[in-house]
C-alpha atoms as one frame of an Amber mdcrd trajectory, in Angstrom:
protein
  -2.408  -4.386  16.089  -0.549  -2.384  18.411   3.374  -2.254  17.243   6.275
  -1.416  19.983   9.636   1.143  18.478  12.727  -0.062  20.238  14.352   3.217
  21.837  18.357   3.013  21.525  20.734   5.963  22.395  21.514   6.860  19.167
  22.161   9.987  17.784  19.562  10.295  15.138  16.748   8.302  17.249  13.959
  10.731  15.968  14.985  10.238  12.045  15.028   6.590  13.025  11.070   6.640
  14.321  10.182   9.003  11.242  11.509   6.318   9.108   9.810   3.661  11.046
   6.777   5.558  11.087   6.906   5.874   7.103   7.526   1.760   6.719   5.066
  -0.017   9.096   1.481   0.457   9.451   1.235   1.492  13.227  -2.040   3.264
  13.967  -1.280   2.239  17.474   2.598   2.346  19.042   4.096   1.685  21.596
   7.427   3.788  23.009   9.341   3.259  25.764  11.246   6.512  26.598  11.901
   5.144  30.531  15.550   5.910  30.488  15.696   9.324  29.331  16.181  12.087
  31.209  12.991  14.820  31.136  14.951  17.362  28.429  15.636  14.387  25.942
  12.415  12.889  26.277  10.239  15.821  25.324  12.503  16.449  22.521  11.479
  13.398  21.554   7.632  13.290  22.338   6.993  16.306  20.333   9.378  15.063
  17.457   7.541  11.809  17.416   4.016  13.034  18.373   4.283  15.440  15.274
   5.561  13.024  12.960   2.985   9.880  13.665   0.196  12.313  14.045   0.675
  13.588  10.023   0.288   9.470   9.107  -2.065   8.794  11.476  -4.113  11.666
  12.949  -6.715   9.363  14.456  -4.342   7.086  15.591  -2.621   6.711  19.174
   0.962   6.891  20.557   1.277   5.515  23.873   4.856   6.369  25.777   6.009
   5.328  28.708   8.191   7.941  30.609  10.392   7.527  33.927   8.465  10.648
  35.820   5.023  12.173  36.477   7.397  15.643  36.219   8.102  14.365  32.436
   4.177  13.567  32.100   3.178  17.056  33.988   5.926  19.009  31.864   4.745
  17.205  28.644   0.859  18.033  29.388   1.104  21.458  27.850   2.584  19.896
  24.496   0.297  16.795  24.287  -1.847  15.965  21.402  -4.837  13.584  20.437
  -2.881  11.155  19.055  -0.541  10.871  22.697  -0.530   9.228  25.792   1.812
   9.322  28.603   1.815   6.357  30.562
């Protein structure tokens, strides 16, 4: 079952998916980072890459990002457990 985190602009967005992460079974997720700029969404990839991968090392994070400079800056950072779509 693949399971889809809502992104918001909040503040404390990465405690949010690290609590998320901790409640719900989701081997497989689905993030949306579209509307962040490229500085705010690596924050967040390696935040939430790090944190899903302790849960679920085999399992797969698939986000979607507004750029291929986001996806070609984030190559260098990216783990098993991450996809950039």
């Amino acid at each position: 079952m693949k399971n889809s985190f809502k992104f918001d602009n909040s503040s404390n967005i990465a405690e949010k998916f690290k609590s998320y992460v901790e409640k719900q079974d989701c081997s497989e997720i689905i993030v949306d980072l579209s509307e962040l700029n490229v500085f705010d969404a690596m924050k967040f990839i390696v935040l939430s890459s790090a944190y899903h991968f302790q849960k679920y090392p085999a399992g797969k994070m698939k986000c979607h990002v507004a750029s291929d400079d986001i996806k070609n800056f984030a190559s260098s950072f990216c783990t098993s457990n991450l996809e950039l779509v």
